[in-house]
C-alpha positions, 0 to 999 in steps of 0.5 A: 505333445512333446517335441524334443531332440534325438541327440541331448546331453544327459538323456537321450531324447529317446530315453525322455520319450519313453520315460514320459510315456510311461508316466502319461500312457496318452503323450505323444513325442515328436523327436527331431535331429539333424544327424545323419540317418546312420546317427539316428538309427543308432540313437533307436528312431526307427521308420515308425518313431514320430520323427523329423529330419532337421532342418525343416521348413516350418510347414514340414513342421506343422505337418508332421506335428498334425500327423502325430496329434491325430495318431497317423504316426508314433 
């Protein structure tokens, strides 16, 4: 698993996640901001991305990590 930024100079955490996929089909992505939820609608998170609002507690965290890890979410 792969956890990366939403909003990164460059490119996009969006755009790392769907390159990386298309390489390993199997990785999964965990992509997190601390922008607003207009921000990250704009960046392309919908309500099925793997996805975490910064900031969070380190059980959020875990959580949401297990959550993508056992495939309950994108």
């Amino acid at each position: 698993m792969v956890p990366t930024d939403l909003v990164m100079p460059g490119m996009k955490g969006r755009e790392l996640a769907e390159s990386l996929v298309t390489v390993r089909p199997e990785m999964k992505v965990l992509l997190m901001s601390g922008y607003t939820d207009d921000e990250v609608v704009r960046h392309g998170v919908s309500g099925a991305s793997a996805f975490i609002q910064k900031p969070f507690l380190p059980t959020e965290l875990v959580a949401k990590v297990h959550a993508v890890l056992q495939g309950s979410c994108r």
